[in-house]
Structures are given as C-alpha cells and as structure tokens.
N, C-alpha and C positions, 0 to 999 in steps of 0.2 A: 470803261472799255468793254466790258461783259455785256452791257444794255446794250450797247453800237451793235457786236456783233452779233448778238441773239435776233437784234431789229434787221441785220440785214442778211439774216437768216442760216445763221451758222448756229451750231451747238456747241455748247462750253461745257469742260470741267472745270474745277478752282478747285485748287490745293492751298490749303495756309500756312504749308514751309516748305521747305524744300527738300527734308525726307519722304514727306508727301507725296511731291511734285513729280521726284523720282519716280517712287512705287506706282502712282496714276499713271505717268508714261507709259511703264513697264505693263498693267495691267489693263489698260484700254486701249491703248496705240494708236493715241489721235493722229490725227492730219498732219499736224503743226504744232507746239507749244511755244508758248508766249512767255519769258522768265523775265522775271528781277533779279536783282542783284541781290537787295539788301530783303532778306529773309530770314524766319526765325530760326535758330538750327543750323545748317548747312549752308553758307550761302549762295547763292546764285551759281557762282563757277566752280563750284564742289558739286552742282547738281547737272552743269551740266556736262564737271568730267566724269561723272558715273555716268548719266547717260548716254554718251559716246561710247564707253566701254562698255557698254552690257549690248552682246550681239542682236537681242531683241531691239534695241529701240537706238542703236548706234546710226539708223540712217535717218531718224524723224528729222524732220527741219525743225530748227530749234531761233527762236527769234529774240533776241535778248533788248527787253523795251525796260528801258533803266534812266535814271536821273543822272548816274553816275555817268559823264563824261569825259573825261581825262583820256588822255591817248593811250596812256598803258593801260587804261580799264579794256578799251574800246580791242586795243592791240591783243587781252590776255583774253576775250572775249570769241575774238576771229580765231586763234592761235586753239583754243579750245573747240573747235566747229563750228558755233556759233551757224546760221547762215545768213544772217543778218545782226547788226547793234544798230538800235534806235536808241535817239538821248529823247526822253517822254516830253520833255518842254521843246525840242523842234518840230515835232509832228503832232496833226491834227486826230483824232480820232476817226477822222475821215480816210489821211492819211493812211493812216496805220491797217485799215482796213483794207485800201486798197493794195499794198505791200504783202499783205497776208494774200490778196486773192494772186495776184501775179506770181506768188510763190508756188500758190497749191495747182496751177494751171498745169 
C-alpha cells in the first residue's frame, strides 16, 4: 500500500505499533492516517481512541483498512470516529487510494 501511494504521489509515514502511530499523528499531523487493527502494543482502536482525544490530532481523518471484519469490529471502529472501515480483502489498492483522495478533497 505504501509503494501505490508514494507511486501516485503521496508522502507516507509508517509507524510499527500503535504507540508509534499515535505519537507520529501527534507530531507530524498528516493529512489522513491509515490504521490496522491488529498491532504490536496498543491495538488499533486504543490508538485511535487516543487520537480522537488529544485536541491536536482529534480531527485528522483517520481510515481504518483492517482484515478484521465482523460488524462489531466495523461497529466499534465507526463508534470510535473512525471516518472510514475498509476490510483490506474487499478493496483494490487502487481502490483504497481512490477513497483516500475523495477524502482529502
């Protein structure tokens, strides 16, 4: 996913857990962030109920592109801000990109 976007010319960070993930929000203040669920540390929706609650980075569009499917995933995902849940096996890389740019419009 990082190659797709860098190729259609976006700039990425990448964090490898989700205390990470947080702090990078907090001190770059991207566009958008992209989460997983299943991460080392915190997972997914621990990072992104810190990110909602820290006044800095409580409005970033936060997109949760995860395997985890289930409706209470998907349910506790939206219920958290979330502003999008993708299940990573429904969508294209193509996809997903184009979701990100309709977002950032």
């Amino acid at each position: 996913m990082t190659r797709k976007l860098v190729n259609e010319g976006y700039e990425t960070i990448e964090a490898t857990n989700g205390e990470e993930g947080v702090r990078t929000a907090k001190s770059e203040k991207p566009d958008l962030v992209l989460l997983d669920l299943i991460l080392p540390g915190i997972d997914g929706f621990e990072a992104l109920a810190r990110i909602r609650k820290d006044q800095e980075t409580a409005n970033l569009p936060v997109i949760i592109l995860s395997n985890l499917g289930q409706k209470e995933d998907i349910e506790r995902g939206i219920k958290l801000g979330a502003t999008d849940y993708l299940i990573k096996a429904h969508f294209s890389p193509g996809e997903i990109t184009e979701k990100i740019a309709s977002i950032l419009k």
